[in-house]
N, C-alpha and C positions, 0 to 999 in steps of 0.2 A: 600445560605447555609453558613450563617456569622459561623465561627470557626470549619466546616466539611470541611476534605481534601479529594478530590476523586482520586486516586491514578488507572487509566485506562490505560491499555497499550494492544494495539493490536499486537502481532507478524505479520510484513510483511515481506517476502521476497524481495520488491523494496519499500521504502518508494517514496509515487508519491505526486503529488500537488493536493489539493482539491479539490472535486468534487463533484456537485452535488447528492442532495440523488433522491427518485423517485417522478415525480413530484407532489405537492399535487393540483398544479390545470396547466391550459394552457393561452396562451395568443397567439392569431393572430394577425400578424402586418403584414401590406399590405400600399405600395405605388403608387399609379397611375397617369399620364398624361391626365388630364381632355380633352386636345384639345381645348382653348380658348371655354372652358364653359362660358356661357352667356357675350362672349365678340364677338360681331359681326364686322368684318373688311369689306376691298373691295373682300376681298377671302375668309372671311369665314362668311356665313350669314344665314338666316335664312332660306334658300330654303335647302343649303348644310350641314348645319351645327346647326340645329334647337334646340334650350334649350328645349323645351317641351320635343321632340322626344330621346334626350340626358337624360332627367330626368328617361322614361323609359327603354332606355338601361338601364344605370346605376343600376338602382331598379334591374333588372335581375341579375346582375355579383353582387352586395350585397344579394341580395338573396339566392344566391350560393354561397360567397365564408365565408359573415358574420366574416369579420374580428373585431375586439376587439379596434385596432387600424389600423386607416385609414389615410395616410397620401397623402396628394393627391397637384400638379403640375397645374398649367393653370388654374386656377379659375380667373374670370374676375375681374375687380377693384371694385365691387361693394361691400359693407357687408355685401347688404341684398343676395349675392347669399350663403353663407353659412346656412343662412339659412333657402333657398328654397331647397337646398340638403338635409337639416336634418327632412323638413317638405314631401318634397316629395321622397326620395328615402330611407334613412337611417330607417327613424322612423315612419315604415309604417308594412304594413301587422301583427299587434299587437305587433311589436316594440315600445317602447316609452321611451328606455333607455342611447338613443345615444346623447349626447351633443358637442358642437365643439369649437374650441378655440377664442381668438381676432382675429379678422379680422387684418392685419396692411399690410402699403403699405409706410414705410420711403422713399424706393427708387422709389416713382409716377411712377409705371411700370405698362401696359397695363395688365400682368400677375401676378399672388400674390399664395401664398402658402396656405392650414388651414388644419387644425388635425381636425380630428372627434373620438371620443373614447366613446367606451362603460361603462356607470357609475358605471354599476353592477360589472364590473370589476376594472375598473383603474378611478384615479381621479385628475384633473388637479391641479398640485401644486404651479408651475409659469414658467411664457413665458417670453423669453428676442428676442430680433434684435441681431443676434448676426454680420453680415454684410448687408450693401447693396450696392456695388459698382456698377452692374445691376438691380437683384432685391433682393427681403429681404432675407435671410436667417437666417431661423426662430430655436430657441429650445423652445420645450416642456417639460419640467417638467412634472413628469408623478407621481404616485404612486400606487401601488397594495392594490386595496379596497377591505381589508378581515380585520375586527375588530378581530378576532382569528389570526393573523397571527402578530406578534410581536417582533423586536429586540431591547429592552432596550426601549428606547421611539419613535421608529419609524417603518417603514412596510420596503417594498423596493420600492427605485426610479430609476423610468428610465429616461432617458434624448434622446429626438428625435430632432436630428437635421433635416431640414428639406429645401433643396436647387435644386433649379433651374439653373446651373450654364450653362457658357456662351454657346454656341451652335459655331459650326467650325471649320477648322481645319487649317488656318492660324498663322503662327507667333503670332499675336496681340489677336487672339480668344485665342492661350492657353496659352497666359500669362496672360491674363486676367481671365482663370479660374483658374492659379496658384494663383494668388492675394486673389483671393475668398479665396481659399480654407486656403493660410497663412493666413488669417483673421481668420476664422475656427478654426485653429489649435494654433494661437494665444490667442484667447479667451479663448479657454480649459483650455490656460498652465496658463493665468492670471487668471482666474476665480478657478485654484484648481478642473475641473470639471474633477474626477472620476469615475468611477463604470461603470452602466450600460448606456452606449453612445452608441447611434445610429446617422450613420450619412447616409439618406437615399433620393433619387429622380430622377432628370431626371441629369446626369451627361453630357450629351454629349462628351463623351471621344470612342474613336476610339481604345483606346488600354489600356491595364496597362502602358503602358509606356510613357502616358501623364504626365509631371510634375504635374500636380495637384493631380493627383493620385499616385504618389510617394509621394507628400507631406503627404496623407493620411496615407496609408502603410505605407512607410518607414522614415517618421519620425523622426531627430536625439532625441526625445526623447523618447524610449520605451514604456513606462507606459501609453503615449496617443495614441499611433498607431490605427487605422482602421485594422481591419482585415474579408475580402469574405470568407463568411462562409462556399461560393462551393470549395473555392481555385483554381479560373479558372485565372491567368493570362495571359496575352500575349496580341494577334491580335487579336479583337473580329470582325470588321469590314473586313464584306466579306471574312469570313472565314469558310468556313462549317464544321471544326472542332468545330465550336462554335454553331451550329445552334439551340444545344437543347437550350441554353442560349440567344438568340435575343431577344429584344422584341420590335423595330420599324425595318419597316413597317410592319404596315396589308394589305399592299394591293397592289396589278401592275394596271397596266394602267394609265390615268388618272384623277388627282381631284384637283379642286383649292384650295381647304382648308387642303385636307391630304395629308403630305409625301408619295409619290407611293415608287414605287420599289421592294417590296417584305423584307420580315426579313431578314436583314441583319446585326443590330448594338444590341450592348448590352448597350444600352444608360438609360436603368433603372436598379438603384443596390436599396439593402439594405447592408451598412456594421457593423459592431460591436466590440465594445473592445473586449480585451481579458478577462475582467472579464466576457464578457456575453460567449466568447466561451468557457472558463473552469469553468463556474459556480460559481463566487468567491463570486458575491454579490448578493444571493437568485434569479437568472434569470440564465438562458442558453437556447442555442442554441438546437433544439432540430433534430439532424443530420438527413437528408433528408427529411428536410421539405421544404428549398428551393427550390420554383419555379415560372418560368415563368407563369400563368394561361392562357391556350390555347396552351401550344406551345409544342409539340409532337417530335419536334427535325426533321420535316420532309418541313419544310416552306421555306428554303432557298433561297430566292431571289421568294420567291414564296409569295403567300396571305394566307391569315388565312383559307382559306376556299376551297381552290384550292389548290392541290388536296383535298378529302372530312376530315376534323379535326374532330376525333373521342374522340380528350383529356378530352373536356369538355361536357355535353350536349348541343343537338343543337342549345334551342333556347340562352344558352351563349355564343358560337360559334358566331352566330350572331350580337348577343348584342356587345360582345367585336368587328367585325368587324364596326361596324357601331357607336360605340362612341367614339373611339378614333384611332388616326395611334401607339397607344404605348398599350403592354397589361402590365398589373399589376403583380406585384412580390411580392409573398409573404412569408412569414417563421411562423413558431412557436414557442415560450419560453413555455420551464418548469415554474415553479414556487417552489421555494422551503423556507424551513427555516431554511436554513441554510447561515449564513453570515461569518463566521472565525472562523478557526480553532482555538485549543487551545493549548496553548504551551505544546511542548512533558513534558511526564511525567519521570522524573530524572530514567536513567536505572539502578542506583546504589541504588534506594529506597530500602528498605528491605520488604522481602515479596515478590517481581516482579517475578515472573518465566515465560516469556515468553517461548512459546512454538505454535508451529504449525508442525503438520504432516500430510506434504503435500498429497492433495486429499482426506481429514479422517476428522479433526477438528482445529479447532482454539480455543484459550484457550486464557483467560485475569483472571486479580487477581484486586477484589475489595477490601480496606482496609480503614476503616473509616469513612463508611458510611452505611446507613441501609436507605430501602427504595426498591422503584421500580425502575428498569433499564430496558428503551428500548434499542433494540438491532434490526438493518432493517442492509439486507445486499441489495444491489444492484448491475446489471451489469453495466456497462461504458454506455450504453443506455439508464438509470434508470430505468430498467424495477426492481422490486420488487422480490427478491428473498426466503426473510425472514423475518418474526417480530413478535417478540417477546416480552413480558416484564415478568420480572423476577424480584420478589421479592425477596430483602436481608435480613436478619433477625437476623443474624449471621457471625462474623468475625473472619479472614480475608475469604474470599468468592470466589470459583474459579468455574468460568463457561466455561463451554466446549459448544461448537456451531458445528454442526453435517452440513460440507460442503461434503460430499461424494457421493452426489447424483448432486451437480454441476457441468453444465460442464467447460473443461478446459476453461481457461480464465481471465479474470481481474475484480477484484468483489473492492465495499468498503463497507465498515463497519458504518455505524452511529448508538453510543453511546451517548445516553441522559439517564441522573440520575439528579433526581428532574429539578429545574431551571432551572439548570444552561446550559453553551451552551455546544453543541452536540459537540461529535470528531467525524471527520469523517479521517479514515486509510484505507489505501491501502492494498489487497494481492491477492495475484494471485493464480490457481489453475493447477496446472498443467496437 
C-alpha cells in the first residue's frame, strides 16, 4: 500500500506478546523408537523380533494415529529400509503422499535416524548432520505446503532435529549425552537457527536434571532454549507421579530383544522453542495435544496390556505392544499466517480515540485508508470467536466490535487491511 498510512489501534487493557490467530490448518508430529527395525542382532532376530511382522504392527499405529510428520529412532543401517517403511506401511491403504528424507550414517552406527513427512502437507527444504559423536543427529528442514499461504517471498519453516542420544546413567553416559547435546545447541547458535525448532527422540535421560537436559532448557542463551510443552520436570524415572508420561517399557517378564520391566522412564520427548509455544513464527503448540499413544496413566511398572488398556483401540493396543518396548509421542501445531507483529501505532496520532467498555465493545479509528478490513477475534486456544470484514469507504472511520456476548477471558484481535501484515492486540474481558 506504497504512500497509504493505516493508522489501527486496538484498546487493551494488558498489552501481551503475540499470538497466534485460529488455526487455518493442522500439523501432527509424532516421534517413535523403531526397536532395531530390520537390524537383526544375537538378541534381537528374526523369530523375536521379525521386520515383516514389524511392518504390520506399524501399519496399524499409522493407521490410527496418521501423523503429518514422523520422526522415528532405530531404523537399521540400511537405506533401503526407509524405504520399505514408506512402501509398506506409510503409503498404503490409498496413501501415496508420504515421502522420507536422506538416509545418513556419518557416525557407522548399527542404528540411524529418518523423517517421513506427508507432501500434501509439508515439504523437505534441507537436511544437515548436525552431530555425531555416537550416532548422527540429524535436522530437517521442513516447510508448510500451501501455495495460498504467503510471508513476503516465503511460507513457514520448521526445523526437526532429530537424536538418539546416549542411553545410561553413569558418569561417562551423561557426559557423553551432555557433549551431544552442546553440539546441538552449538550449531543453533553458529548456524543463526531460529524460529520453529524441534528437538525430538529417544533422550535417555532419567530426570530433567540430567545435564544434557539442562543444556536444552536452560541454556545461557534465551532465544535458543528448548522448551516441554507439558511442563513436567523433575524425576520421571520410577516415579508414578509421572506414570501418565512414560513411555518405555511395554512390557514385564522376560525378552531378549525388549527392555522388560513395565513403564517406567519418560525416555521419548518432543520439545520446542518458544517461538512454537507463543506462536511467533506462523506454528504453535496446540495445548493438550501432547501425548504418550497408549499410555492411560495406569501402566506403572506394569505392561501395556496388563491390566486391560482401554486408551487406544485394541487391535493398537496390541500393535504398540508388539513393535516396539518405546510407545510414540505425539502433539499438534496450528498453522497460522501470521509471522510479526507491527509496530504500535503512535498514541499521539491525531484522530486515535482509543476506547474500550469493558464487557460491551471495543472500538478502533481507521484514517487513511479505504478498502476492506478484516477484523477475527480469538480465544488464547484459537478457537474463532468473530470475523468479520468491513468495508471503508469514508474517513476517518470508527468501528465498534460487539464483545458482550463473550465470555470473561483473554481474547486477540487480528486486523488485516489490504496487504499488508495483520496486527494482532490483546484484551481481555472481564
Amino acid at each position: 500500500m506504497s504512500g497509504k498510512k493505516i493508522l489501527l489501534l486496538v484498546l487493551v487493557l494488558t498489552l501481551g506478546k503475540l499470538v497466534c490467530a485460529a488455526p487455518r490448518d493442522t500439523l501432527s508430529v509424532m516421534v517413535y523408537n523403531l526397536l532395531f527395525y530390520g537390524h537383526y542382532t544375537s538378541f534381537c532376530t528374526p523369530v523375536n523380533n521379525n521386520t515383516d511382522d514389524k511392518d504390520q504392527y506399524l501399519k496399524t499405529i499409522i493407521d490410527h494415529t496418521l501423523p503429518d510428520i514422523l520422526a522415528v529412532n532405530e531404523m537399521g543401517p540400511d537405506p533401503a529400509l526407509a524405504g520399505r517403511i514408506l512402501d509398506n506401511v506409510m503409503n498404503t491403504g490409498g496413501r501415496t503422499a508420504y515421502s522420507h528424507a536422506t538416509y545418513t550414517n556419518t557416525a557407522n552406527s548399527g542404528l540411524v535416524n529418518m523423517l517421513f513427512f506427508n507432501t500434501e502437507k509439508v515439504g523437505l527444504h534441507d537436511e544437515a548432520v548436525v552431530a555425531s559423536l555416537l550416532r548422527d543427529i540429524n535436522l530437517y528442514s521442513l516447510y508448510y505446503n500451501d501455495p495460498q499461504l504467503a510471508h513476503g517471498a516465503d511460507t513457514i519453516f520448521m526445523h526437526m532435529m532429530v537424536a538418539h542420544l546416549k542411553a545410561g546413567s553413569s558418569s561417562a553416559d551423561q557426559q557423553l549425552r551432555l557433549q551431544e547435546t552442546q553440539s546441538v545447541m552449538n550449531y543453533i547458535q553458529q548456524n543463526d537457527l531460529t524460529g520453529n525448532v524441534f528437538f525430538m527422540g529417544d533422550f535417555n535421560m532419567n530426570s530433567s536434571f540430567d545435564q544434557a537436559y539442562q543444556e536444552l532448557t536452560y541454556h545461557v542463551n534465551e532465544s535458543i532454549r528448548f522448551h516441554d510443552p507439558i511442563n513436567k520436570p523433575g524425576v520421571w524415572y520410577n516415579n508414578p507421579d509421572m506414570a501418565f508420561y512414560h513411555t518405555q517399557s511395554t512390557r514385564t517378564g522376560d525378552h531378549e530383544c525388549f527392555v522388560t520391566g513395565g513403564l517406567d522412564d519418560r525416555y521419548d520427548q518432543i520439545l520446542a522453542t518458544l517461538d512454537v509455544m507463543e506462536g511467533f513464527r506462523g506454528l504453535f503448540y496446540i495445548e493438550d495435544t501432547y501425548k504418550t499413544v497408549g499410555q492411560d496413566g495406569y501402566r506403572f511398572n506394569q505392561s501395556l496390556i496388563n491390566p486391560p488398556n482401554h486408551s487406544e483401540p485394541p487391535d493398537v493396543i496390541n500393535a504398540l505392544y508388539n513393535m516396539s518396548d518405546h510407545l510414540p509421542v505425539k502433539l499438534r501445531l496450528g498453522v497460522t499466517d501470521i509471522i510479526s507483529e507491527l509496530p504500535e501505532a503512535p498514541v499521539a496520532a491525531p484522530n486515535i480515540r482509543p476506547i474500550i467498555v469493558p464487557g460491551q465493545r471495543m472500538e478502533l479509528m481507521v484514517e487513511d485508508y479505504t478498502g476492506d478490513i478484516t477484523i477475527e477475534v480469538v480465544t488464547v486456544q484459537g478457537t474463532s470467536m468473530l470475523y468479520k470484514t468491513i468495508g471503508i469507504n469514508s474517513l476517518p472511520y470508527q468501528i465498534q466490535v460487539d464483545i458482550s456476548a463473550f465470555p470473561a477471558g483473554v481474547y486477540f484481535a487480528r486486523i488485516h487491511a489490504g496487504g499488508g501484515t495483520p496486527v494482532i492486540k490483546k484484551f481481555i474481558v472481564p
